[in-house]
C-alpha positions in Angstrom: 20.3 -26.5 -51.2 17.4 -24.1 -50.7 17.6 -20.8 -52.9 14.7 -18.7 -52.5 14.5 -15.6 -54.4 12.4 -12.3 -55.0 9.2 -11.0 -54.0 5.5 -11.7 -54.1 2.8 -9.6 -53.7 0.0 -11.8 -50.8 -2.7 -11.0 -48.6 -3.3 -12.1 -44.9 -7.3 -13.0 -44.5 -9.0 -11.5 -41.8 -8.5 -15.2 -40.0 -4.6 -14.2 -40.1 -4.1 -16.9 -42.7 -1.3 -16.6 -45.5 -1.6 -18.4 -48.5 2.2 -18.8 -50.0 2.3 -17.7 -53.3 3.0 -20.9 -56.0 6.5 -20.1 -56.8 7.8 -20.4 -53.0 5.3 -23.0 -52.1 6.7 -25.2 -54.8 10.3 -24.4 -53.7 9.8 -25.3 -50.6 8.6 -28.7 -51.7 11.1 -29.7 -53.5 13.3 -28.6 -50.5 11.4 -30.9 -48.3 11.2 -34.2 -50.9 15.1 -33.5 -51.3 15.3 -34.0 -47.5 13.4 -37.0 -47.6 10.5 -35.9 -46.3 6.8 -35.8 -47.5 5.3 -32.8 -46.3 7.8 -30.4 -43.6 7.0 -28.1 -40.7 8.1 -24.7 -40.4 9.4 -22.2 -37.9 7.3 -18.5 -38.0 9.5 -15.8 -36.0 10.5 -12.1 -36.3 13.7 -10.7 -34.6 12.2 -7.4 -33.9 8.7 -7.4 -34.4 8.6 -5.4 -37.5 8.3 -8.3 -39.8 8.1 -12.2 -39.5 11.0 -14.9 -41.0 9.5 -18.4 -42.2 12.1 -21.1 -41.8 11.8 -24.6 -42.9 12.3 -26.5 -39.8 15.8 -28.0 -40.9 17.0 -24.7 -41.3 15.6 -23.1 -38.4 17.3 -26.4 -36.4 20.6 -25.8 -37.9 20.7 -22.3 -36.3 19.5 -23.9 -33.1 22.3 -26.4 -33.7 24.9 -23.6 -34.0 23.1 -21.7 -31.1 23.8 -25.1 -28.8 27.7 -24.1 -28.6 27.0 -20.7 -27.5 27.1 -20.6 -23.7 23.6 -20.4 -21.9 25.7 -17.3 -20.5 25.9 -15.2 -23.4 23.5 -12.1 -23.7 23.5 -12.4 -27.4 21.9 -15.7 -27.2 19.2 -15.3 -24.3 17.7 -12.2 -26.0 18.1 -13.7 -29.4 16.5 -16.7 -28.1 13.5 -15.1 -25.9 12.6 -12.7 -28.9 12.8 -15.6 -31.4 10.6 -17.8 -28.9 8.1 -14.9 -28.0 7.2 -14.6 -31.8 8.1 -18.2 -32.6 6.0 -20.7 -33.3 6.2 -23.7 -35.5 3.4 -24.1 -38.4 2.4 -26.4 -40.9 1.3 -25.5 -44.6 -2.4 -26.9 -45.6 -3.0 -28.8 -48.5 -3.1 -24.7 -50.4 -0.4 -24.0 -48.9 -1.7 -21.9 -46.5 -0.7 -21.2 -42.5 -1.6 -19.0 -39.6 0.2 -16.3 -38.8 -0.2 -16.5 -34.6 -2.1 -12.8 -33.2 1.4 -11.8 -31.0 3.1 -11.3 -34.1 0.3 -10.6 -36.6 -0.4 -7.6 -35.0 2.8 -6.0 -33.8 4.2 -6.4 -37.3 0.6 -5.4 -38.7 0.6 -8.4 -40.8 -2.8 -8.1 -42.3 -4.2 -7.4 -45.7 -1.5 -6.6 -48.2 2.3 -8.5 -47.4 5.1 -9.0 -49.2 6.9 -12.0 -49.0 11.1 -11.9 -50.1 13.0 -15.1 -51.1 15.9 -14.7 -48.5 17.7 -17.5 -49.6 17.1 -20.1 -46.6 14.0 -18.2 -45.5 11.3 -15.8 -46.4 10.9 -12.8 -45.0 7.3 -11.4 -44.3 6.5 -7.8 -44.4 3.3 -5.0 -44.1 3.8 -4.4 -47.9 3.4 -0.4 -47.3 5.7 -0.6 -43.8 8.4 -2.5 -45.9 8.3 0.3 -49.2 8.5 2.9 -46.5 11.1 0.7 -45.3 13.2 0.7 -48.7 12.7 4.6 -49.4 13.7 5.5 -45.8 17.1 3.1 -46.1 18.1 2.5 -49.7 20.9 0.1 -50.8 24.3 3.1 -50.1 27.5 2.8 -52.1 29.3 2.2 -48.3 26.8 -1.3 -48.3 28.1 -1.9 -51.8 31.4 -1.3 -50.7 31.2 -4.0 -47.9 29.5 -6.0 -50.2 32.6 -6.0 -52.4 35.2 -6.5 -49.8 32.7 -9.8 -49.8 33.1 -11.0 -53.1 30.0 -9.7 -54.3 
């Protein structure tokens, strides 16, 4: 099972290209080898513009998977599907581990220069690092999320 955790600190080079930082590079290898595969694509999205989610490609299929029993009818899924699929595409990691971040999404999420990348468990999550510490000052962790995070088991 994939478990990926924390933060770390990267940069986007002015040819949009992210170099993953070691730690989440090598987790996601030993994701992939205990899939049985060699090397594994990914799946680059945002849901709102604002930041980008990586998915390894089984992941990203399982949602599709669960998506499939939705009917074609449901709001919910078209506009989850056409945001996901304006800012989706599907990218491989060099040899550094590295990957282009496409321009739609690069710029509206103003993905350049300083990111930071957060372990999400079954993703990482890709932010502006300044956007994303304005982010956590404007909506800090309340007791009412702790509270619902309790009534979770948490």
């Amino acid at each position: 099972m994939l478990r990926l955790r924390g933060n770390a600190p990267a940069t986007v080079d002015e040819k949009g290209r992210l170099k993953l930082p070691t730690t989440f590079k090598a987790d996601l290898e030993v994701f992939a080898k205990g899939e049985g595969r060699e090397g594994m694509r990914h799946y680059l999205t945002s849901l709102d513009g604002k930041g980008a989610r990586l998915y390894p490609m089984p992941v990203w299929e399982a949602v599709e998977a669960r998506l499939a029993s939705v009917p074609g009818t449901n709001p919910a899924k078209r506009r989850f599907l056409e945001v996901t699929a304006y800012y989706g595409s599907e990218v491989d990691l060099d040899a550094q581990g590295r990957f282009v971040i496409p321009p739609i999404l690069r710029e509206k999420a103003n993905l350049l220069g300083e990111v930071a990348i957060l372990g999400q468990m079954d993703h990482l999550a890709i932010w502006n690092r300044e956007a994303f510490e304005g982010r956590l000052a404007a909506e800090p962790l309340t007791t009412e999320d702790l509270a619902a995070l309790s009534e979770l088991g948490i």
